[in-house]
C-alpha positions as CSV (number, residue, x, y, z in Angstrom):
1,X,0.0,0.0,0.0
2,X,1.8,3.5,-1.3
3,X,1.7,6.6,0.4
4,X,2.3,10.1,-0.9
5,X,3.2,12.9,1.7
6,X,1.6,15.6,-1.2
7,X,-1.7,13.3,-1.2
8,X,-2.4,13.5,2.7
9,X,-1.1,17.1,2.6
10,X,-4.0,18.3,0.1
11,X,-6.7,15.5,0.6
12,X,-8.9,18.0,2.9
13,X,-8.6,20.7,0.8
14,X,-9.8,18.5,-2.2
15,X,-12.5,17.3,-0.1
16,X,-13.8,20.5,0.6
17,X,-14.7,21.7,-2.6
18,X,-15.8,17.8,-3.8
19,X,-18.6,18.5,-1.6
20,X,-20.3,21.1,-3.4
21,X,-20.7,19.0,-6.2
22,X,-22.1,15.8,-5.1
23,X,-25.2,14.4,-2.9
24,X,-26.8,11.2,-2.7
25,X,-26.2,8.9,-5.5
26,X,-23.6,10.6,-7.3
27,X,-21.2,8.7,-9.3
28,X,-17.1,10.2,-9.2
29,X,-15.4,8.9,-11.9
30,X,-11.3,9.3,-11.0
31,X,-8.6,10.0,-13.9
32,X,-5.6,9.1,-12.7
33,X,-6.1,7.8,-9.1
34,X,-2.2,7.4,-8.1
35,X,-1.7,5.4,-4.7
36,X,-5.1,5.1,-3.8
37,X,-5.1,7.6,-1.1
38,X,-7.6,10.0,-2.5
39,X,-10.3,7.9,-3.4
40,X,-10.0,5.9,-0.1
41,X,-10.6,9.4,1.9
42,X,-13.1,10.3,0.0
43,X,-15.1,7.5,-0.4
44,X,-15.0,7.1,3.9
45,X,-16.2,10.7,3.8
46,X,-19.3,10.3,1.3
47,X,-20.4,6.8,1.9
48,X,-23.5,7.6,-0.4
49,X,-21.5,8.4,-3.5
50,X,-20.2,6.0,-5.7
51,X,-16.1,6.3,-7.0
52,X,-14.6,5.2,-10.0
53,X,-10.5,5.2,-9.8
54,X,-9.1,4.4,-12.5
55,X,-5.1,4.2,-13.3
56,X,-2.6,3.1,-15.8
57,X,0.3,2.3,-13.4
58,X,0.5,-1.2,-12.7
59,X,2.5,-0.7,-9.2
60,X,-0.7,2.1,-8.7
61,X,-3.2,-0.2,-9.4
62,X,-2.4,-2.8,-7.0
63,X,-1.6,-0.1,-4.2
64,X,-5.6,1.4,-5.0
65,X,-6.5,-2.0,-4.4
66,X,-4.9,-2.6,-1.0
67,X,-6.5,0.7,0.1
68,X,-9.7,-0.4,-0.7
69,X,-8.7,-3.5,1.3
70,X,-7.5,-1.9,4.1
71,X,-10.9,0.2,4.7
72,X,-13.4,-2.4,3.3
73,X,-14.8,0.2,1.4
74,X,-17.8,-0.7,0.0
75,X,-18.9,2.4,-2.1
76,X,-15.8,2.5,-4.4
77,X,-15.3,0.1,-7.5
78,X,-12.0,-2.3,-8.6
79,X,-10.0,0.3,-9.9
80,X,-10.0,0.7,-13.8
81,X,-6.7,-0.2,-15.9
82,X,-7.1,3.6,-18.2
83,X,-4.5,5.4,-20.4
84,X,-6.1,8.3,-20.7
85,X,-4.0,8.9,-24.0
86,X,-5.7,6.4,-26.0
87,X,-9.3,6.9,-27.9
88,X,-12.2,7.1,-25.5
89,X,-13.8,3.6,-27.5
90,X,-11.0,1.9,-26.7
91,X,-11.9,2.1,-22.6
92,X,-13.5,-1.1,-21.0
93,X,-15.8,0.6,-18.6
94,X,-18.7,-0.9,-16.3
95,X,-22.2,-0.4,-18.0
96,X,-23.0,2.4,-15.3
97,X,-20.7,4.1,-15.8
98,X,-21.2,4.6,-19.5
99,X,-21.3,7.9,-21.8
100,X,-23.0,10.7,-20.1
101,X,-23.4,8.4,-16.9
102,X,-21.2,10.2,-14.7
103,X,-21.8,13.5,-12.2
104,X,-17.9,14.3,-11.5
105,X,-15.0,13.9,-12.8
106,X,-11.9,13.9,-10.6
107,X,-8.2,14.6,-11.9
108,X,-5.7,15.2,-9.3
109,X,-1.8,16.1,-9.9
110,X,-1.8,14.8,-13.3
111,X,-1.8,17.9,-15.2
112,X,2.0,18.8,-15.2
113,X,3.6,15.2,-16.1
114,X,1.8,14.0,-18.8
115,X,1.6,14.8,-22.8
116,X,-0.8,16.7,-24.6
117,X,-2.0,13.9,-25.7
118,X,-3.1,12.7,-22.4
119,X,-4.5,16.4,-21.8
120,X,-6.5,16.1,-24.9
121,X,-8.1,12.8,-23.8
122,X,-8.7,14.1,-20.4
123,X,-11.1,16.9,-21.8
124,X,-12.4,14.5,-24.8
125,X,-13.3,11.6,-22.4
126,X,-15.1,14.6,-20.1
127,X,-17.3,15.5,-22.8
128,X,-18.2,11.6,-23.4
129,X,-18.6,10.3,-20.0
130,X,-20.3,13.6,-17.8
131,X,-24.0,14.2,-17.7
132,X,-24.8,16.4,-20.5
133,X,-26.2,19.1,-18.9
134,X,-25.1,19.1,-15.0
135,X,-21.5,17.3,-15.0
136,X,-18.4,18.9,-14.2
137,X,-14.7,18.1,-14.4
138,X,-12.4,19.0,-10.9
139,X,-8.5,19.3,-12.0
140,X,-6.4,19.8,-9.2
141,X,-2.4,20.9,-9.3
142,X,-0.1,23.4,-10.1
143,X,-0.8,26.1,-13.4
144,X,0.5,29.3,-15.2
145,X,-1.9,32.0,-15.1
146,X,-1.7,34.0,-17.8
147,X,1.3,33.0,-18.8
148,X,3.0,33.6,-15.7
149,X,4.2,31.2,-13.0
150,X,4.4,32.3,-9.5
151,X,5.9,31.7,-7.0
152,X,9.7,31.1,-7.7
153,X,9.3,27.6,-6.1
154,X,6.7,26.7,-9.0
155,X,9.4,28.5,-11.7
156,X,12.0,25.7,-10.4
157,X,9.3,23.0,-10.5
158,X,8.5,23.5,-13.7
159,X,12.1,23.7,-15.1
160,X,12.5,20.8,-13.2
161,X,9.7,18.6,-15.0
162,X,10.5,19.8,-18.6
163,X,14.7,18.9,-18.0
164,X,13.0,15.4,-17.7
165,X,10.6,15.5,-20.4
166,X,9.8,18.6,-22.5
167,X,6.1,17.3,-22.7
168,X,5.9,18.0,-18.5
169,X,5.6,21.4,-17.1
170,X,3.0,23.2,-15.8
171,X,0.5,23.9,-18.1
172,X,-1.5,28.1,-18.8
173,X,-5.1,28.1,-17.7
174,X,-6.3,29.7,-20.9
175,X,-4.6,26.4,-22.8
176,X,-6.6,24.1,-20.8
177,X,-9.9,26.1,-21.1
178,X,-9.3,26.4,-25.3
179,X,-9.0,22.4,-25.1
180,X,-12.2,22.7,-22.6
181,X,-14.0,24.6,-24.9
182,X,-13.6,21.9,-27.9
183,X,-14.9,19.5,-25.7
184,X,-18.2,21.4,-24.7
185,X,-17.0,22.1,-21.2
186,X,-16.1,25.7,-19.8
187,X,-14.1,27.0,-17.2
188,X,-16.6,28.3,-14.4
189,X,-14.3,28.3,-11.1
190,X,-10.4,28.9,-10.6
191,X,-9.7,28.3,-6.7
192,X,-6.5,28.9,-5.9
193,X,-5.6,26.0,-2.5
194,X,-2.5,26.4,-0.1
195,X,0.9,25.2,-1.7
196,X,0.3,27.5,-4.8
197,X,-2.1,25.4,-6.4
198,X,-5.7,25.5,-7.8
199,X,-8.8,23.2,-8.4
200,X,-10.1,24.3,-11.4
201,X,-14.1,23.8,-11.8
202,X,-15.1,23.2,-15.9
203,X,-18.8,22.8,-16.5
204,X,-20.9,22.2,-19.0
C-alpha cells in the first residue's frame, strides 16, 4: 500500500470543494487515481457516493487496491486499468458508468507530467462520460496564469519537469480552457488552494 506525503497534505482541501458538487447517489469517476489515497478518503467521507478510480500504473493499481482492502470500502469500485492517452472507445468501462453516466469527474496532480496527448483525452473523455447538462470536471495541481508562474518555487518545479521531459511542465489556464471549450465544457471556477495550487471547476 503506497503513500504520498503531497496526497495527505491536500486530501482535505480537495475534499472541501468535492462536496459542493455531489449528494446522494452521485457517481465520481477518478482519472488518474495514483496510490489510492484520494479515493479511499473520499469515499469514507461520502459513503452515499459511488467512485470510480481508474489508473494506468501497474504498481498504482495494485496499491488502490490494498487501500480499498484496508478500509473495506464498499462504495468504491476495482480500480479501472485507463491510459487516458488512448481513444475514449477503446476504454472497458462498467455499463453504469457509461457515456453521459457520470456526475464528476476527478483529476488530481496529473496535469503537469503527462503529454498533450493525455491532456487532450482528459477533456475529450469529459465530454463523453459527464451528464450532459449538470457534469463537471475538478482538475487539481499546479498552473500558469496568464502566462506567468508564481511563485519562484513553482518556476523551479516546472524547469525541473520539462529537463526530464519537454512534454511535462505546468500547463497556462487559458490552454486548458481552449482544449475545454472543444470538448463542450467551460471554465466556471479557478480556486486557488495552499501550496500554490488550484482546483479548477469546468462545467458544461
Amino acid at each position: 500500500m503506497l503513500r504520498a506525503p503531497a496526497a495527505d497534505s491536500n486530501k482535505d482541501v480537495i475534499l472541501e470543494v468535492l462536496k459542493r458538487f455531489v449528494a446522494v447517489g452521485t457517481k465520481v469517476f477518478e482519472i488518474a487515481s495514483g496510490t489510492g489515497q484520494h479515493v479511499a478518503h473520499f469515499a469514507r467521507a461520502l459513503p452515499n457516493v459511488t467512485f470510480q478510480p481508474t489508473e494506468c500504473n501497474g504498481r498504482y493499481l495494485h496499491s488502490i487496491v490494498a487501500h480499498l482492502d484496508h478500509y473495506q470500502l464498499e462504495n468504491v469500485r476495482i480500480p479501472l486499468f485507463i491510459d487516458v492517452s488512448k481513444r475514449f472507445d477503446q476504454w472497458a468501462l462498467p455499463g453504469d458508468f457509461g457515456p453521459h453516466m457520470v456526475d464528476v469527474i476527478l483529476n488530481i496532480n496529473m496535469i503537469h507530467i503527462c503529454s498533450p496527448a493525455a491532456i487532450e483525452g482528459l477533456f475529450e473523455s469529459a465530454d463523453q462520460l459527464l451528464n450532459e447538462t449538470t457534469g463537471v470536471l475538478l482538475t487539481y495541481g499546479p498552473y500558469s496564469v496568464d502566462g506567468f508562474i508564481t511563485p519562484q518555487s513553482n518556476v523551479a518545479f516546472h524547469a525541473q519537469l520539462r529537463a526530464q521531459d519537454p512534454e511535462h511542465g505546468l500547463k497556462d489556464v487559458k490552454y486548458l480552457e481552449r482544449i475545454a471549450n472543444r470538448s463542450n465544457l467551460r471554465l466556471s471556477e479557478r480556486i486557488a488552494v495552499p501550496q500554490n495550487n488550484f482546483i479548477l471547476v469546468f462545467s458544461r
